[in-house]
ZADO-1210 file (C-alpha; in nm, 4 decimals, padded with zeros to 6 digits):
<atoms>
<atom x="09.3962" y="04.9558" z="-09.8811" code="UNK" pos="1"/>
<atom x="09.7270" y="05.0042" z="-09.7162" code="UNK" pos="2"/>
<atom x="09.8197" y="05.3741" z="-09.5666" code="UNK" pos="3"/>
<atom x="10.1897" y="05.4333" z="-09.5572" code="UNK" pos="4"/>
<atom x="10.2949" y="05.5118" z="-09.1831" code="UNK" pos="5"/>
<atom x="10.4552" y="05.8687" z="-09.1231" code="UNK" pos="6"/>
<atom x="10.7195" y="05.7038" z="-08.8299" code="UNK" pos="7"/>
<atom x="10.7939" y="05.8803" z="-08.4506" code="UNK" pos="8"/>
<atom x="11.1409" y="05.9089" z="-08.4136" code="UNK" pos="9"/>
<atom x="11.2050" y="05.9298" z="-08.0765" code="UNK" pos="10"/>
<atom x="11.5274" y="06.1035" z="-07.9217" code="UNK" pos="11"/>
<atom x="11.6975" y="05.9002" z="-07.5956" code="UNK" pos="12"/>
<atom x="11.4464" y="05.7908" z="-07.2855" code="UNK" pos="13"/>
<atom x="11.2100" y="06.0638" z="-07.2336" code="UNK" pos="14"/>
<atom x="11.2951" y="06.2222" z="-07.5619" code="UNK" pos="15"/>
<atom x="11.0292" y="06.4320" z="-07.7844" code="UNK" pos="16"/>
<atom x="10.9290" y="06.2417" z="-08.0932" code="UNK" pos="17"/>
<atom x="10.9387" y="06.3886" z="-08.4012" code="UNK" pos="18"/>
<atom x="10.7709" y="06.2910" z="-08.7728" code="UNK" pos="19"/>
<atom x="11.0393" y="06.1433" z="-08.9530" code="UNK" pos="20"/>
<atom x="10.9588" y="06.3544" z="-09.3296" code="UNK" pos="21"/>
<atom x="11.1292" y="06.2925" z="-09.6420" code="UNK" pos="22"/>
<atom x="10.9770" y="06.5769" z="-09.8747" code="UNK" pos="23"/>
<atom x="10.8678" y="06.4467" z="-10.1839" code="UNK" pos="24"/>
<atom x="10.8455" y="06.0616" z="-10.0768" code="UNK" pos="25"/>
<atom x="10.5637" y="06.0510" z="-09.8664" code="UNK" pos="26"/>
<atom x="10.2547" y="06.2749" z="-09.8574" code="UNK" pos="27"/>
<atom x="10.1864" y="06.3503" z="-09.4700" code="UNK" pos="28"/>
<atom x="09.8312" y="06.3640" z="-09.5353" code="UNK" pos="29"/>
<atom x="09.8350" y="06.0110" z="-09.6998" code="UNK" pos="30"/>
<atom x="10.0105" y="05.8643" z="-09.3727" code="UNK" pos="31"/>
<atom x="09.8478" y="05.7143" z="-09.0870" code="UNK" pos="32"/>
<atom x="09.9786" y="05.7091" z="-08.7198" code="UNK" pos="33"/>
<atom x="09.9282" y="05.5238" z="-08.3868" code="UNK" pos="34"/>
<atom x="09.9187" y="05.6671" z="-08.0653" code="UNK" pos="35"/>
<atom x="09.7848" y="05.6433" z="-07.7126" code="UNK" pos="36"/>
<atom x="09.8628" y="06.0057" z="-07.5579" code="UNK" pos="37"/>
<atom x="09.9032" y="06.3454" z="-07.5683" code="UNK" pos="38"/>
<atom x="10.2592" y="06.3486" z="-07.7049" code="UNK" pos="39"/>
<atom x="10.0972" y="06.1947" z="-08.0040" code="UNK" pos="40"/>
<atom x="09.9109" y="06.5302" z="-08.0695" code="UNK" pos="41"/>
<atom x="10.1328" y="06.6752" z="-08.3114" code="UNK" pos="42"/>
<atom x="10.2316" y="06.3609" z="-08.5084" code="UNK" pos="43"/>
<atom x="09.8342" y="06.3101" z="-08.5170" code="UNK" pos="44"/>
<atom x="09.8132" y="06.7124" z="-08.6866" code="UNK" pos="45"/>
<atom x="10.0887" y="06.6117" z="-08.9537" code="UNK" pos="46"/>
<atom x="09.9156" y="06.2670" z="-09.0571" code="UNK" pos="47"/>
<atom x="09.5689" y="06.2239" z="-09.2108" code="UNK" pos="48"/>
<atom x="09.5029" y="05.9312" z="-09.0922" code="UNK" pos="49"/>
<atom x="09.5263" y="05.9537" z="-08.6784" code="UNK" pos="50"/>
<atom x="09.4111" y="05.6123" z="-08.4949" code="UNK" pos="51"/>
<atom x="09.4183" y="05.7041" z="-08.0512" code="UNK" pos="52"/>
<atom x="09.4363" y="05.3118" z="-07.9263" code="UNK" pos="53"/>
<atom x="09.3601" y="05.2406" z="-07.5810" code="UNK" pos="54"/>
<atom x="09.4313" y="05.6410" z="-07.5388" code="UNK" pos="55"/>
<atom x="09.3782" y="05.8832" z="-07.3023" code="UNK" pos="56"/>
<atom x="09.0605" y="06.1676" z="-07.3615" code="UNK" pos="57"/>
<atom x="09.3301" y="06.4048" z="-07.5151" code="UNK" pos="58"/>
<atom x="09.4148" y="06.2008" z="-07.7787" code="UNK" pos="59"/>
<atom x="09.0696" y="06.0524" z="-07.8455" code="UNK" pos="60"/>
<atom x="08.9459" y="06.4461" z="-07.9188" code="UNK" pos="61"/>
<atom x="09.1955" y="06.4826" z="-08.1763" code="UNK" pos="62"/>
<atom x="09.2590" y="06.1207" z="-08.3959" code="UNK" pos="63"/>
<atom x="09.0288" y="06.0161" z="-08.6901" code="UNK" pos="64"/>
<atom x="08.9736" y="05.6693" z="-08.5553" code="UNK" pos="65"/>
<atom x="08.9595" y="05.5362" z="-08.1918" code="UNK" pos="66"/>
<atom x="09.0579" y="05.1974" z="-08.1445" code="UNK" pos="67"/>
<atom x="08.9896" y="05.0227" z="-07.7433" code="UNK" pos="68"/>
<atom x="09.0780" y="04.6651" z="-07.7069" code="UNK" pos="69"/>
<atom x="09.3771" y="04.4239" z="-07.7389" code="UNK" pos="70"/>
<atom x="09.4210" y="04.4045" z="-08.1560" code="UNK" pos="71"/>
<atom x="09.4797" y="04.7234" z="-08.3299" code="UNK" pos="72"/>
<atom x="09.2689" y="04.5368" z="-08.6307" code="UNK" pos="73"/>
<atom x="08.9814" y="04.6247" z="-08.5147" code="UNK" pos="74"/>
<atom x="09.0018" y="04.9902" z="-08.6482" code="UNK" pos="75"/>
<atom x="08.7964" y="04.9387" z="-08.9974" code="UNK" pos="76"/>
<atom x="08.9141" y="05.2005" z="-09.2741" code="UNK" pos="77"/>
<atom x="08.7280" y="05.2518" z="-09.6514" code="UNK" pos="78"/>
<atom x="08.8949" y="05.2420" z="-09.9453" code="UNK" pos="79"/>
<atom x="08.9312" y="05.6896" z="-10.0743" code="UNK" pos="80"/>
</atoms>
């Protein structure tokens, strides 16, 4: 099964990233999102699917699903 992706929009170099929502398109908590660090954190709260790949501790505490390796198929979902 394929989870939509709720997409970081980030502002400039250095910027803060922000969920990119369009209400009544996409249900946050039936979007997934990829991330690696603790500026992930709150994209991880709005999603309800959170995968931490290759992340630091903070972001492994928080995400669903941790991924470590080189292929980001490795994380295995089940169908809901």
């Amino acid at each position: 099964m394929a989870l939509p992706v709720l997409v970081e929009v980030l502002g400039g170099a250095g910027g803060r990233g922000r969920p990119l929502h369009r209400p009544g398109r996409f249900a946050p908590e039936r979007c997934s999102a990829v991330g690696d660090s603790r500026s992930d954190l709150p994209l991880f709260a709005a999603v309800g699917t959170s995968i931490a790949f290759n992340a630091t501790p903070a972001a492994r505490v928080v995400a669903t699903h941790v991924v470590d390796g080189p292929d980001l198929r490795a994380a295995q979902f089940r169908s809901v």
